[in-house]
C-alpha positions in Angstrom: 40.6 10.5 -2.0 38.8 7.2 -2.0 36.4 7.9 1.3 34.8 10.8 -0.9 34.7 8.9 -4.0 32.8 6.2 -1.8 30.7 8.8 -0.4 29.7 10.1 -3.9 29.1 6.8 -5.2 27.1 6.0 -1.8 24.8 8.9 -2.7 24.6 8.0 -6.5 23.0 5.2 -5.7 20.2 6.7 -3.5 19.8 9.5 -5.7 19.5 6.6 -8.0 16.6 4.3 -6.4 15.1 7.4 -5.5 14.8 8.5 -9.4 13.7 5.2 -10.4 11.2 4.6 -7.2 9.5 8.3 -8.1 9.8 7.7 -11.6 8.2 4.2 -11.5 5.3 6.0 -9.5 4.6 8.6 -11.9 4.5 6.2 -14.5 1.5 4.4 -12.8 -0.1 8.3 -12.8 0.2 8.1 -16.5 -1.6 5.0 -17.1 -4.5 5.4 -14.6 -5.0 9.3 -16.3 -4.8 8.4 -19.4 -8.4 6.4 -20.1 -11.5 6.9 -18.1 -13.3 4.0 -16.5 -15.5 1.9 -18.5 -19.1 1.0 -17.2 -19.0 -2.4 -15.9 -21.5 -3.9 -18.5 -19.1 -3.0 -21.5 -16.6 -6.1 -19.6 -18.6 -8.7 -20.9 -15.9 -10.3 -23.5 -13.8 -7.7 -23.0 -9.8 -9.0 -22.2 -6.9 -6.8 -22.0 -6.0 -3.6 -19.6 -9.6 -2.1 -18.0 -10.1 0.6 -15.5 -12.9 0.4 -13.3 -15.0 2.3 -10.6 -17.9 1.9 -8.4 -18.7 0.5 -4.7 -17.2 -2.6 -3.6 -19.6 -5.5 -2.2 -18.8 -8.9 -1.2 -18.5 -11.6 -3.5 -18.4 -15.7 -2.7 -15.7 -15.8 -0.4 -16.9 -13.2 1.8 -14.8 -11.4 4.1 -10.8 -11.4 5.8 -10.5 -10.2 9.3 -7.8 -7.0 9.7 -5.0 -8.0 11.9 -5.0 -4.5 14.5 -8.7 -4.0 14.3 -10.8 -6.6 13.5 -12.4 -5.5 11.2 -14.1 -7.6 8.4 -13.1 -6.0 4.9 -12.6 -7.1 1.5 -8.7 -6.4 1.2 -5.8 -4.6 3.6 -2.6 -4.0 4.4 -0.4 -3.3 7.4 2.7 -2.3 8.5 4.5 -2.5 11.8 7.4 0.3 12.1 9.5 1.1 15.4 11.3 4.6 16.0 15.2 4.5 16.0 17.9 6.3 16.9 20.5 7.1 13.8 23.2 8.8 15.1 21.6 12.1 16.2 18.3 11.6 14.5 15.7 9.4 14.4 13.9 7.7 12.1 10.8 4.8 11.6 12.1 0.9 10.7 9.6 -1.1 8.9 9.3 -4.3 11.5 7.1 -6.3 8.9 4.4 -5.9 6.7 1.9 -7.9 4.2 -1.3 -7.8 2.4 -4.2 -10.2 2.3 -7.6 -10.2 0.8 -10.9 -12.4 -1.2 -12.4 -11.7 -4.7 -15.0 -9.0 -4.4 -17.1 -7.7 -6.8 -17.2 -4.1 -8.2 -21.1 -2.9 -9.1 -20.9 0.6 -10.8 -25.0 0.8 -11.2 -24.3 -1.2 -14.9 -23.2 -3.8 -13.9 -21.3 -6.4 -11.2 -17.6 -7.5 -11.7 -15.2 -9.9 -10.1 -11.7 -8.5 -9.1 -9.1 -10.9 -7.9 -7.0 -8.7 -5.7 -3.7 -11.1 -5.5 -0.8 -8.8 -6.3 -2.2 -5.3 -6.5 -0.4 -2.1 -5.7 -3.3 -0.9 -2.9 -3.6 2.6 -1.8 -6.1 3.0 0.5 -7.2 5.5 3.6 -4.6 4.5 6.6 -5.5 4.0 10.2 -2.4 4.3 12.4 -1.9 3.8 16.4 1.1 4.8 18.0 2.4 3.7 21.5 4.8 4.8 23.7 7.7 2.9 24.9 6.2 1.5 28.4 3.0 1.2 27.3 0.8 -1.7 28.2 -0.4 -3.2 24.3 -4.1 -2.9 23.5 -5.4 -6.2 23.4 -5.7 -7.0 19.9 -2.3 -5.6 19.3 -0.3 -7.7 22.1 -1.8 -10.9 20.3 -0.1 -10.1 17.2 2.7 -9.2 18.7 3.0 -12.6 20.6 2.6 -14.5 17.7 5.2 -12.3 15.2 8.6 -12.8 15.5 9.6 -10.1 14.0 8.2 -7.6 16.2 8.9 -7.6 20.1 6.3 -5.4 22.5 8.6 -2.5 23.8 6.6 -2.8 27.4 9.6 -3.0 30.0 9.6 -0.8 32.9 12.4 -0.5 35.1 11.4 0.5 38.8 14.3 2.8 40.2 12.5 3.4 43.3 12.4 6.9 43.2 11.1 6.8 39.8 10.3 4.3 37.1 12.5 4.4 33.5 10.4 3.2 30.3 12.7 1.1 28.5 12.0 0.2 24.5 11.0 2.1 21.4 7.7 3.6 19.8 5.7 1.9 17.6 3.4 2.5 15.1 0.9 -0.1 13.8 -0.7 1.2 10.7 -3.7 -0.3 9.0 -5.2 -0.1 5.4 -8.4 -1.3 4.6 -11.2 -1.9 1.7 -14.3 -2.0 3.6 -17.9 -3.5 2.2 -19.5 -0.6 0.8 -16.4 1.9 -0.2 -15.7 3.3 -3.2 -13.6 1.9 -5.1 -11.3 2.1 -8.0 -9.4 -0.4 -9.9 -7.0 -0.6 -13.2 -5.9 -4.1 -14.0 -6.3 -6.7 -16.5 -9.6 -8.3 -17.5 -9.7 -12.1 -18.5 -12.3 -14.5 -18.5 -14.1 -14.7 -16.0 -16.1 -17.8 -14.0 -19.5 -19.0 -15.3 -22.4 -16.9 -14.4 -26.3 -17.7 -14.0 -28.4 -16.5 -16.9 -30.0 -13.0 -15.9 -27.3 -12.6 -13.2 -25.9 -8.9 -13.8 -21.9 -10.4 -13.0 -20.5 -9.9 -16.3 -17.8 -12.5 -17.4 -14.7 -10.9 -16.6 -12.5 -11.4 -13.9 -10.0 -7.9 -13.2 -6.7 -8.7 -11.8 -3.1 -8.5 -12.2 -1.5 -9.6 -15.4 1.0 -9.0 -18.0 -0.9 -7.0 -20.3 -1.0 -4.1 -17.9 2.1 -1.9 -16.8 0.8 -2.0 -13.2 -2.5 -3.0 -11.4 -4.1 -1.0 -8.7 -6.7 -0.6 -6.2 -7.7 2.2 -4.5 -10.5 3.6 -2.3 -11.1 7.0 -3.8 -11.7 7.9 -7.5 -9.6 7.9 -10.7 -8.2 11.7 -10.1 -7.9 10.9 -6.4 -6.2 7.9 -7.1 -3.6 9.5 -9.3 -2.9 12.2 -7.0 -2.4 9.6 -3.7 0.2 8.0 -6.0 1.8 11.2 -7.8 2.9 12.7 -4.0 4.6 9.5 -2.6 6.2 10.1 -6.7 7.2 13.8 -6.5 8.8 13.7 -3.1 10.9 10.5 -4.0 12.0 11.9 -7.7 12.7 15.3 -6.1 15.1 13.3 -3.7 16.7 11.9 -6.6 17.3 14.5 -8.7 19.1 16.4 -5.9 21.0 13.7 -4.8 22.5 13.3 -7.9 22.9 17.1 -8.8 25.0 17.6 -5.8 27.0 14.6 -6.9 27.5 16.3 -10.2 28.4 19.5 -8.7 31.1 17.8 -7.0 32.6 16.2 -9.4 32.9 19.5 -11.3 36.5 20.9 -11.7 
């Protein structure tokens, strides 16, 4: 009786994370649907939570450099993931991950803004390669992978004479990036902002996390796009939940 009751409780706990994961999501949907953006030359003074929208330009610090393309952008993301075997299936394992990214500026047509994009939730368009086991690295990649110790290149051939066995795993390298010029839309909390030149159309505001908003985002599509990016990855997860916990429940029934 106590392997099933461990199972149960096993599956509990991922219906669980999944309820709460989904749930935290749809929560974000809420907030971002709830107001419409305000034009950016309504910021000046303004402090609290602030949804904003427009194209995103470069602001003092210029550029960072993505780590799989190259490219120079004003925010990304990427994640490394490797295909395993579990049991008879398989399944991707996040390697590693991370985030990096300057202040940029927001112009809507009204007006110019400064977001600080330390800490966001970012949803952006992805850009994914995926390799074989056996394959040679494209440049760019094979540096990264040299230098990160968390990943290892899954290159080894093994010459059997008659034939030649790939050994190693797939990989994925998946990048997210906000590129000068993109769309973009952002829901975080204004505060004061640096000194501006007189007749400079940079408000004085800075948008950025902060605890006077539930969550802070930044995405490269519009408001509604934005909320249904983030309602999917919240539907699937809270659908997960839910029946991971009903079947518990059923269970347990007499």
């Amino acid at each position: 009786m106590v392997l099933p009751q461990l199972v149960a409780l096993g599956v509990l706990a991922v219906g669980s994370y999944f309820c709460y994961a989904g749930g935290r999501r749809l929560a974000t949907v809420y907030h971002i649907l709830r107001n419409d953006p305000l034009p950016v030359q309504e910021l000046h003074g303004h402090r609290g939570p602030v949804e904003i929208a427009g194209r995103a330009d470069e602001g003092d610090d210029g550029t960072v450099e993505a780590p799989f393309t190259g490219s120079h952008c004003l925010a990304y993301t990427y994640e490394v993931e490797e295909l395993r075997s579990r049991g008879k299936g398989q399944s991707w394992e996040t390697l590693d991950d991370g985030m990096a990214g300057v202040d940029f500026v927001v112009d809507d047509g009204t007006g110019r803004v400064l977001v600080d994009p330390s800490g966001a939730d970012i949803y952006l368009e992805s850009h994914s390669v995926t390799v074989p086991p056996g394959t040679e690295l494209p440049e760019r990649l094979a540096r990264f992978v040299a230098a990160n110790e968390n990943v290892d290149a899954q290159d080894r051939v093994i010459d059997l004479k008659v034939t030649q066995l790939e050994v190693g795993n797939k990989q994925r390298f998946t990048e997210r990036r906000l590129d000068v010029g993109e769309t973009v839309y952002v829901y975080g909390q204004a505060t004061r902002g640096p000194s501006v030149e007189w007749g400079s159309n940079l408000v004085d505001a800075l948008v950025g996390d902060g605890d006077a908003t539930p969550v802070f985002v930044i995405s490269d599509t519009d408001e509604r796009g934005t909320a249904w990016r983030i309602a999917r990855g919240g539907l699937w997860r809270a659908g997960i939940g839910v029946v991971a916990v009903a079947v518990v429940g059923l269970t347990a029934l007499p």
